[in-house]
DRENMINU-291211 format. One line per field, with one value per residue (C-alpha): x, y, z; residue in three letters; residue number from 1. Coordinates in steps of 0.5 Angstrom, whole numbers, plus 2048, in hexadecimal, padded with zeros to 3 digits. Example, Ala and Ser with C-alpha at 12.3 -4.5 7.8 and 13.67 -1.06 7.14 Angstrom:
<bavos>
x: (819 | 81B)
y: (7F7 | 7FE)
z: (810 | 80E)
code: (ALA | SER)
pos: (1 | 2)
</bavos>
This chain:
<bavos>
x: (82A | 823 | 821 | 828 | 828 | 822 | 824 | 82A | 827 | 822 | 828 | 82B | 825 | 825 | 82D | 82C | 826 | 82A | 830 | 82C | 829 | 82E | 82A | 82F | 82E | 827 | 827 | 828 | 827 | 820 | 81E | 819 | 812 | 815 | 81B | 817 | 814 | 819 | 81C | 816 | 815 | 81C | 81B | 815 | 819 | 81E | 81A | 815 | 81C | 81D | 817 | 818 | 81F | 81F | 818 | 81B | 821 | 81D | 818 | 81E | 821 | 81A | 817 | 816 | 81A | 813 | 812 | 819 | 816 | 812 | 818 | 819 | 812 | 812 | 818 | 815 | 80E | 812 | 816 | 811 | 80D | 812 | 812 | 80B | 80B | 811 | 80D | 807 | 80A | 80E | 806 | 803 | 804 | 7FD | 7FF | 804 | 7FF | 7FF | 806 | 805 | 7FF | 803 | 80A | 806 | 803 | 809 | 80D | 807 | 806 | 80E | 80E | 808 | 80B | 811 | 80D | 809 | 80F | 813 | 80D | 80A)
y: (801 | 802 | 7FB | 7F9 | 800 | 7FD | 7F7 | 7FA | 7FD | 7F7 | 7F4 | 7F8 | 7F9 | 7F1 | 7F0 | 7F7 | 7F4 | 7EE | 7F2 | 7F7 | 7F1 | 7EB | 7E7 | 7E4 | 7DD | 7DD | 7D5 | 7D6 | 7DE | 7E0 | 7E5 | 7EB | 7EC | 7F1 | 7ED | 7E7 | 7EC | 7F0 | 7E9 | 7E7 | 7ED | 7ED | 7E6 | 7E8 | 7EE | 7EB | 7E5 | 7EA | 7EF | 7E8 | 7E9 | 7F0 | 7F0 | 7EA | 7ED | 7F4 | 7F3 | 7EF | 7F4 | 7FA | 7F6 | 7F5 | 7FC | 801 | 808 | 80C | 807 | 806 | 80B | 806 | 802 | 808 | 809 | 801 | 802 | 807 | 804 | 7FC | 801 | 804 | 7FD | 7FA | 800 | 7FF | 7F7 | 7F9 | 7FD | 7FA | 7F3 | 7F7 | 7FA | 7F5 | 7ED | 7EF | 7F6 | 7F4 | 7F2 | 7F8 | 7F9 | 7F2 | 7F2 | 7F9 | 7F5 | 7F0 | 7F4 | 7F8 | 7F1 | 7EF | 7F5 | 7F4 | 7ED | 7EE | 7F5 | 7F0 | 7EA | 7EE | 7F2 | 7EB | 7E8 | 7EE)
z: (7F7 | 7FB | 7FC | 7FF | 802 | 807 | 807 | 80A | 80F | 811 | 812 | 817 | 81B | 81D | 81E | 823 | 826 | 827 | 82A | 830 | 831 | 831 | 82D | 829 | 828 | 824 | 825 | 82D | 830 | 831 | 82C | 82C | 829 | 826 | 824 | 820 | 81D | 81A | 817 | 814 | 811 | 80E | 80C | 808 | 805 | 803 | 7FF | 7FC | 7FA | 7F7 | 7F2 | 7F1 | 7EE | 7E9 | 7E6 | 7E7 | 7E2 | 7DD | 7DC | 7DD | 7D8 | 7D3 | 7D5 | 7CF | 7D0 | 7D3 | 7D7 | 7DB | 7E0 | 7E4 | 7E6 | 7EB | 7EE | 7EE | 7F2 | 7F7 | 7F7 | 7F9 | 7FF | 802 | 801 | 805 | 80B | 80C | 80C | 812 | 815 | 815 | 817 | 81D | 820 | 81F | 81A | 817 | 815 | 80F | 80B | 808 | 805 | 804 | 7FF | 7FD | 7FC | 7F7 | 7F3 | 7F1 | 7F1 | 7EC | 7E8 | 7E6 | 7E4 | 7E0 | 7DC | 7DB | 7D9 | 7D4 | 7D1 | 7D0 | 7CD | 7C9)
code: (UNK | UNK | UNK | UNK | UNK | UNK | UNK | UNK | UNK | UNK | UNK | UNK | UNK | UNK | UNK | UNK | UNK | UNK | UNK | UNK | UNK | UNK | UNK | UNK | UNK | UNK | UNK | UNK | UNK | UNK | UNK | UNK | UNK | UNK | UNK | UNK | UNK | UNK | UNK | UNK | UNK | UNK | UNK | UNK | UNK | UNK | UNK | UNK | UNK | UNK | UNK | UNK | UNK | UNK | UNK | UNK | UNK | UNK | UNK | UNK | UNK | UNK | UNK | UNK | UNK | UNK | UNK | UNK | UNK | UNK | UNK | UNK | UNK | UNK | UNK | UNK | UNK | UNK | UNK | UNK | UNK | UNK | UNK | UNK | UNK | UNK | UNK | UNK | UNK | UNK | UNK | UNK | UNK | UNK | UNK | UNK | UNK | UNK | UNK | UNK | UNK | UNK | UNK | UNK | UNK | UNK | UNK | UNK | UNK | UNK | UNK | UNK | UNK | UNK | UNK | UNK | UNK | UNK | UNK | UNK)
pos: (1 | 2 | 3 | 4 | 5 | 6 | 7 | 8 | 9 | 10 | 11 | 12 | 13 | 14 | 15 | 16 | 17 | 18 | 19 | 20 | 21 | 22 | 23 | 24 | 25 | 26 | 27 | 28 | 29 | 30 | 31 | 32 | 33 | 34 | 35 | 36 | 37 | 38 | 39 | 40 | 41 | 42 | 43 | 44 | 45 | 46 | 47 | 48 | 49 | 50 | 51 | 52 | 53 | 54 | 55 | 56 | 57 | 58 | 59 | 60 | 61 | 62 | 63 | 64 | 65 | 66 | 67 | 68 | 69 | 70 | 71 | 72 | 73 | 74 | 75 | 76 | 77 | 78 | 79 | 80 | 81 | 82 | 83 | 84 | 85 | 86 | 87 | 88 | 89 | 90 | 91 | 92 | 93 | 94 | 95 | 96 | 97 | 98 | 99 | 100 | 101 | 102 | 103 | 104 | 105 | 106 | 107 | 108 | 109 | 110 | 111 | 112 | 113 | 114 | 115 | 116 | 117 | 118 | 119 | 120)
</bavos>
């Protein structure tokens, strides 16, 4: 719920900046930097939320009992990753890097516990 949760919200900040600043044509109306920035974070979010929940089921699906807990923090750790890539992309392109790194490593360390549960 959390992922879409964000998701959501990312959503809804691009079509009010398009609302307040009559920008509704996004092929012909002139957009904010502000604007541009939050569609290219959620674009990424929404292609990185793409890797999350396919490898989160497969690794739910393959966890031992114990060890279940760490689709939860994954998850916490995937949205408070994805905040600072937002934030960071809305300061500054450069500063998203670090929800960026923090959001593939998460990514990452899930895909590999689901591939070492499904070959071990």
């Amino acid at each position: 719920m959390w992922p879409a949760l964000l998701l959501l919200l990312m959503v809804l900040a691009v079509a009010l900046t398009r609302f307040f600043t009559a920008a509704f044509n996004p092929l012909d109306d002139p957009e904010s930097p502000f604007q541009r920035r939050a569609q290219r974070a959620l674009s990424n979010s929404v292609e990185q939320t793409v890797i999350l929940i396919p490898a989160m089921l497969a690794a739910a699906a393959l966890a031992a009992p114990p060890d279940i807990r760490f689709a939860g923090v994954m998850t916490g750790l995937f949205c408070v990753a994805r905040l600072l890539f937002w934030l960071g992309y809305l300061i500054h392109p450069y500063l998203r890097a670090p929800g960026m790194i923090m959001t593939l490593n998460v990514n990452a360390a899930i895909v590999a516990y689901a591939l070492v549960r499904a070959i071990g």
